[in-house]
TORDRENTI-460398 format. One record per residue (C-alpha): residue number from 1; residue in three letters; x, y, z. Coordinates in pm, whole numbers, plus 32768, in hexadecimal, padded with zeros to 4 digits. Layout:
N
<NUM 'ALA' <X Y Z>>
...
***
This chain:
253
<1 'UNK' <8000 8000 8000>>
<2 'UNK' <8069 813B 7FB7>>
<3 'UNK' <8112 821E 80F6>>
<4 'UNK' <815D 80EC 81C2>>
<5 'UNK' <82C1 8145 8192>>
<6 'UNK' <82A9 8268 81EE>>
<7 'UNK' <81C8 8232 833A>>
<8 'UNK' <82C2 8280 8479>>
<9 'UNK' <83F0 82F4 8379>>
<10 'UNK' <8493 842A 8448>>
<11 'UNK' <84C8 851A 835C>>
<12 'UNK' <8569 8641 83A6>>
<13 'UNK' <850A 876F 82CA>>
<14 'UNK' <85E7 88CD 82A0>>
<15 'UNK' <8524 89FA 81E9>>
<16 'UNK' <83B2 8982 823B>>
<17 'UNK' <8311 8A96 8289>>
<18 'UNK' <825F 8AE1 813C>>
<19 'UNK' <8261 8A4C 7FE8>>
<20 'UNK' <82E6 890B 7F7F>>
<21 'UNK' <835A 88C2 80F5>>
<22 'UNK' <81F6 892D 8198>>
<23 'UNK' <816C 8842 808D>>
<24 'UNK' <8262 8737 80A3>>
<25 'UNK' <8207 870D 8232>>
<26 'UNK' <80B6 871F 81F8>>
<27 'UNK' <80CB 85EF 8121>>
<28 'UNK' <81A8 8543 81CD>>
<29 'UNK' <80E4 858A 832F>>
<30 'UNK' <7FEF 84F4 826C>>
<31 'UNK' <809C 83BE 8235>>
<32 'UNK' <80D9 8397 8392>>
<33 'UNK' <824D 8410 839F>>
<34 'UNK' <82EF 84AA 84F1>>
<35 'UNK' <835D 85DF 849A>>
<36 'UNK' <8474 86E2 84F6>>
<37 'UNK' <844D 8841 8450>>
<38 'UNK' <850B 894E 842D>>
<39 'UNK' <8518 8AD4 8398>>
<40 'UNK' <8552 8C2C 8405>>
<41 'UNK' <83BD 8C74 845F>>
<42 'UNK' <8364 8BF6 856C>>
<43 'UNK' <81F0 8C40 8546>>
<44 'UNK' <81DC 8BC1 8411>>
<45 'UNK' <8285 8A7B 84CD>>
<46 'UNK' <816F 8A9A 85D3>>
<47 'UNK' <8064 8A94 84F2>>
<48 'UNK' <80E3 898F 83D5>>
<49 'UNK' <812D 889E 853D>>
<50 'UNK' <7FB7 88DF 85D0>>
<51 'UNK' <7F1C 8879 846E>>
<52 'UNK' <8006 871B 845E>>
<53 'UNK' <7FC1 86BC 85C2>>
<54 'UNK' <807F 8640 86F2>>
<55 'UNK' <816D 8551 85EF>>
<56 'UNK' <8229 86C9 8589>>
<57 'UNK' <832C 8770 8683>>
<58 'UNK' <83B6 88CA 85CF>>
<59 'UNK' <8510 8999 8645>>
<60 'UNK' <8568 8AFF 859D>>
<61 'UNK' <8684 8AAA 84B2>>
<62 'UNK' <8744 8B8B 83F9>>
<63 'UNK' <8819 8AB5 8319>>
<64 'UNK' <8936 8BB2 82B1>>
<65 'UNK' <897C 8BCB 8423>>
<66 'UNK' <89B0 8A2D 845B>>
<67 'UNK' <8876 8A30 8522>>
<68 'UNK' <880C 8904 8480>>
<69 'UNK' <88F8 8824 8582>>
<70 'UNK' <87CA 88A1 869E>>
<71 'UNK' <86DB 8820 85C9>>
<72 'UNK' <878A 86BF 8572>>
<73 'UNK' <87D2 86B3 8710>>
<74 'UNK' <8640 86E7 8736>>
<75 'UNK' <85E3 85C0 8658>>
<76 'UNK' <86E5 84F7 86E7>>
<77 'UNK' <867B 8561 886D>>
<78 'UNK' <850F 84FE 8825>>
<79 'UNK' <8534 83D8 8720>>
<80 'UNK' <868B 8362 8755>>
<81 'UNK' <86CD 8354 85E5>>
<82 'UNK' <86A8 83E3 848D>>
<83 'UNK' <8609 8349 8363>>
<84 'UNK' <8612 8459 8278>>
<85 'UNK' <8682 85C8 8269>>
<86 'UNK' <861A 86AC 8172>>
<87 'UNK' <86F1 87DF 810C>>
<88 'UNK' <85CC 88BF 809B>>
<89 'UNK' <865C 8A4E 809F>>
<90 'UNK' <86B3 8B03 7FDF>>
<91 'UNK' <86BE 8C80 7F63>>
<92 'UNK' <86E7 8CEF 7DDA>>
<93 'UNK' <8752 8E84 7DA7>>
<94 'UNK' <8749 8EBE 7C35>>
<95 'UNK' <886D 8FAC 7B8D>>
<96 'UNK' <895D 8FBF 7A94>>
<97 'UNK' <8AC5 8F90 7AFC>>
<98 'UNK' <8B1E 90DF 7AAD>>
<99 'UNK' <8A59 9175 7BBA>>
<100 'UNK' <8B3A 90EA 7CB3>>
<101 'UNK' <8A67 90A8 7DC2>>
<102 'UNK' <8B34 900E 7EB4>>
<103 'UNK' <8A69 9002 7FDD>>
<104 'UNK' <8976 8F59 7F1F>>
<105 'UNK' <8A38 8E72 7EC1>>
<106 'UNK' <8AE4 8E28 8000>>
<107 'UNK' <8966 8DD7 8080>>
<108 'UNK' <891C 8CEE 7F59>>
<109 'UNK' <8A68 8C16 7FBC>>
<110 'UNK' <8A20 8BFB 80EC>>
<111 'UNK' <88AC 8BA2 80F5>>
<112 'UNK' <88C0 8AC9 7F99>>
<113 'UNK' <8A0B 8A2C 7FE1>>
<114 'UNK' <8A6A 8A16 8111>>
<115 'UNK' <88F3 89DF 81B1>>
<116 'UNK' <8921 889F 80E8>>
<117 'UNK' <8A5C 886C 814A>>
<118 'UNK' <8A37 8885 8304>>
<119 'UNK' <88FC 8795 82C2>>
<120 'UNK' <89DA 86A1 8219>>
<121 'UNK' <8ADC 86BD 8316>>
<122 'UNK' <8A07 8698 843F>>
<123 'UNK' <8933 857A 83C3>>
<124 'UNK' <8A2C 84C2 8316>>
<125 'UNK' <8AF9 8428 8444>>
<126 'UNK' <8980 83CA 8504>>
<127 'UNK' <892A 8322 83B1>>
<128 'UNK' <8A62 824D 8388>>
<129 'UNK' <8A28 81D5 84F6>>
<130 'UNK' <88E8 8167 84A4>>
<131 'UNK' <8977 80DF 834B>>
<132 'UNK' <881A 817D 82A3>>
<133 'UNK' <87C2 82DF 822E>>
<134 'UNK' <871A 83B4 811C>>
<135 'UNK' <87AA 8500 80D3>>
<136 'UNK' <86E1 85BD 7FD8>>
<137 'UNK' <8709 8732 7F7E>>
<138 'UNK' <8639 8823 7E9C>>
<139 'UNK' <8731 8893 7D80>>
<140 'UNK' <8680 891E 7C51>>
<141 'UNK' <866B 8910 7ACD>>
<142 'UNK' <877B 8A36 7B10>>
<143 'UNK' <883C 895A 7B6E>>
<144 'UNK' <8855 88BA 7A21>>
<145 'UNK' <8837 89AF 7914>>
<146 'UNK' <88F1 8AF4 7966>>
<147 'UNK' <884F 8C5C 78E4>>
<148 'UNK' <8879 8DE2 7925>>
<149 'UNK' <885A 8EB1 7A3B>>
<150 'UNK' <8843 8D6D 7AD0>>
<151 'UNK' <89A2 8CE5 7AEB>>
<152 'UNK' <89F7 8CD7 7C73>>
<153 'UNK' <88A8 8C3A 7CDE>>
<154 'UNK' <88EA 8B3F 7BB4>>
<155 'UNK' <8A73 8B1F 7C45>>
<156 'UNK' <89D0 8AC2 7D72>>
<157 'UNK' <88E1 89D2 7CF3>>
<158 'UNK' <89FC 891B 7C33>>
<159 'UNK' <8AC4 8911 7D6C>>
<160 'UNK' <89B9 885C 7E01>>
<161 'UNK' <89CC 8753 7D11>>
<162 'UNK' <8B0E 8701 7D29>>
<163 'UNK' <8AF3 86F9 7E98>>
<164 'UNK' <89B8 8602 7EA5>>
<165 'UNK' <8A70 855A 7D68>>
<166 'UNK' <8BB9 854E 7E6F>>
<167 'UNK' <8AD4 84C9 7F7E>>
<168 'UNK' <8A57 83AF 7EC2>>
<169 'UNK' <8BA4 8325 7E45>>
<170 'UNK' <8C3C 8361 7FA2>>
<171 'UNK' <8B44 82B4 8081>>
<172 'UNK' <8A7A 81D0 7F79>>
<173 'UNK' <8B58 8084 8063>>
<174 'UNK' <8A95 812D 81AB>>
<175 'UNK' <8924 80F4 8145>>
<176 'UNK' <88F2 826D 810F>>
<177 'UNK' <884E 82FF 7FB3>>
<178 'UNK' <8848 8448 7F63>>
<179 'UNK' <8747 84B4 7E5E>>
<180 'UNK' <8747 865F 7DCA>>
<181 'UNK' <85E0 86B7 7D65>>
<182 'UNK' <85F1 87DF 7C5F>>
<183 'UNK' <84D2 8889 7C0C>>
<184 'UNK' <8490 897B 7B0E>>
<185 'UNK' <839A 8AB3 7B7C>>
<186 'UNK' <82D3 8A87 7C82>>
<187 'UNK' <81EE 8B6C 7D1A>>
<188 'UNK' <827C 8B9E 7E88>>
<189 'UNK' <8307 8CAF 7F5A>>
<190 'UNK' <8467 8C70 7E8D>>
<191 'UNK' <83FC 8D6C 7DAC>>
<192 'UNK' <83FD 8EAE 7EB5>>
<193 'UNK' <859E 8E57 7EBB>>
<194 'UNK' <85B9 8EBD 7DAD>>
<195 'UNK' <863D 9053 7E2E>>
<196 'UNK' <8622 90BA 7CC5>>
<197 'UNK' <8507 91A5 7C8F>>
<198 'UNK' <852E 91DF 7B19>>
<199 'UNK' <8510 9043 7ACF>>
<200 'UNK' <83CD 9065 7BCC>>
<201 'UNK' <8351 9175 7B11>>
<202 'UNK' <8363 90CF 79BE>>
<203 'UNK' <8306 8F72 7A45>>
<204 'UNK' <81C2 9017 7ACB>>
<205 'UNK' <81A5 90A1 7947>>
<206 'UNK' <81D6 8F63 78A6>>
<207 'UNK' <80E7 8EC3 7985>>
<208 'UNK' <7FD9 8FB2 7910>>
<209 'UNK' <8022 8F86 77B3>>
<210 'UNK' <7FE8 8E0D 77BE>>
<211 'UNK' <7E7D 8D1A 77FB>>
<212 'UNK' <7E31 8C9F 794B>>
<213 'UNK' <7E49 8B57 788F>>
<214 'UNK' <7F88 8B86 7806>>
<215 'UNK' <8036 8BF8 7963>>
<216 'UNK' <7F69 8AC0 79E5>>
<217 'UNK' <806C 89E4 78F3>>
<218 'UNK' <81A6 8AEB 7961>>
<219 'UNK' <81AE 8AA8 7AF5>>
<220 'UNK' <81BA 892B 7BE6>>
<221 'UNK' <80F1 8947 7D3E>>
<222 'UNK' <81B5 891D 7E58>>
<223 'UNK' <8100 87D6 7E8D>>
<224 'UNK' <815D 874E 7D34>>
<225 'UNK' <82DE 876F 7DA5>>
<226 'UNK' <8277 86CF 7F04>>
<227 'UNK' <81D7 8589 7E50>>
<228 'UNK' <831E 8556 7DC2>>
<229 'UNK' <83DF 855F 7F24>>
<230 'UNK' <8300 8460 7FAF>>
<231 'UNK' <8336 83A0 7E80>>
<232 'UNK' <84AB 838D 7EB6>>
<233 'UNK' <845C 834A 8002>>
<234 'UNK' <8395 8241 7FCB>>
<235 'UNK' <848B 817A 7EFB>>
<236 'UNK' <8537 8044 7F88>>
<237 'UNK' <8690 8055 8029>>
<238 'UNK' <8725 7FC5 7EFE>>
<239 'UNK' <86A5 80C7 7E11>>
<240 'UNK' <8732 8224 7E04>>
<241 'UNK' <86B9 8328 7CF1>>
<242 'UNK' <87C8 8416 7CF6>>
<243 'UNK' <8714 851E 7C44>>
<244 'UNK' <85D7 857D 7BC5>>
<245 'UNK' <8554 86C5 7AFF>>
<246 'UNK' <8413 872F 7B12>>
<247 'UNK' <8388 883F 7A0C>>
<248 'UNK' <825F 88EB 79D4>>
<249 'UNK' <81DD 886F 789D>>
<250 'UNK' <81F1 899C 77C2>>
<251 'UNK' <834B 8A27 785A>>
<252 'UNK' <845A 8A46 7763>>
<253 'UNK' <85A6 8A09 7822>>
***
């Protein structure tokens, strides 16, 4: 049956607050998974937890500032181990190299690269114990096809592929997968990242220009990207998918 494998998983979730981590806990609360979340707003925590039920603990994680080892030390404190961890944040400023916004840059880095990286680190050594363990992260179509004004969010995204890709060759002998999910748009609180008013302004343009319809076929719900996690989730020990891509139908890259 469908979810069993999931039922009493303890998955421990970075970036749920909204979008495709909100939705992924939803689904998976529904499937009867313990579950450990994380993010910077801790009402939107409160809430999300009080709609799941008493199977959903939440800590305020920042995950540029290694937080995430509090979070890994809660699951482990109230469940004793950890089934699955999902590296979920992520931030995506959108300008063109010339405009040399360092700061910006310095954020992305840290959130997109090195989020990924302190989860890894702090789960990895509880996983090998336990000789079991499912690391999946949210990369993105960006991080397979590179475009303008785009180039260190899609430097980060590649990154994270060779780190999951690094992950999976390193520890396949240890019972641990690692799986990268990359979507293509999806509509979620991503999008107000973005600290480039000009691309908002002529997004919001485009948008009017085009059928409901149309846009329809342009954007993935939150929850279409969450019924792929408990897919991978759901698969057998012996079967890792290392990476999937998931598109809106009518999106071009």
């Amino acid at each position: 049956m469908i979810g069993l494998s999931i039922k009493d998983k303890v998955v421990v979730i970075v970036g749920a607050s909204s979008g495709i981590g909100a939705a992924t806990a939803r689904l998976l609360g529904e499937k009867g998974a313990k579950l450990v979340l994380g993010a910077r707003r801790e009402s939107r925590l409160k809430e999300l937890v009080a709609e799941i039920g008493n199977q959903a603990l939440y800590q305020v994680t920042d995950v540029a500032k290694e937080d995430v080892k509090g979070l890994i030390d809660l699951a482990m404190s109230e469940y004793g181990r950890i089934d699955v961890l999902y590296n979920n944040a992520g931030i995506m400023p959108r300008e063109f190299l010339r405009e040399a916004k360092f700061a910006n840059w310095e954020k992305e880095l840290q959130t997109n690269v090195m989020g990924v990286l302190y989860g890894i680190g702090h789960a990895l050594p509880i996983m090998r114990k336990q000789k079991d363990g499912l690391i999946i992260t949210t990369d993105s179509v960006a991080g397979h096809v590179v475009y303008p004004e785009s180039v260190v969010y899609n430097g980060t995204k590649y990154a994270v592929r060779a780190i999951m890709e690094g992950l999976r060759q390193e520890e396949r002998l240890h019972g641990i997968r690692s799986t990268i999910v990359s979507p293509g748009s999806v509509g979620t609180e991503l999008m107000k990242t973005i600290d480039n008013p000009e691309m908002e302004k002529a997004m919001a343009e485009m948008m009017k220009t085009i059928s409901p319809e149309y846009a329809r076929m342009n954007v993935l719900d939150p929850e279409d990207v969450a019924n792929a996690v408990a897919y991978v989730i759901e698969q057998p020990k012996h079967v890792t998918i290392s990476d999937m891509i998931i598109r809106p139908t009518a999106q071009e890259v």
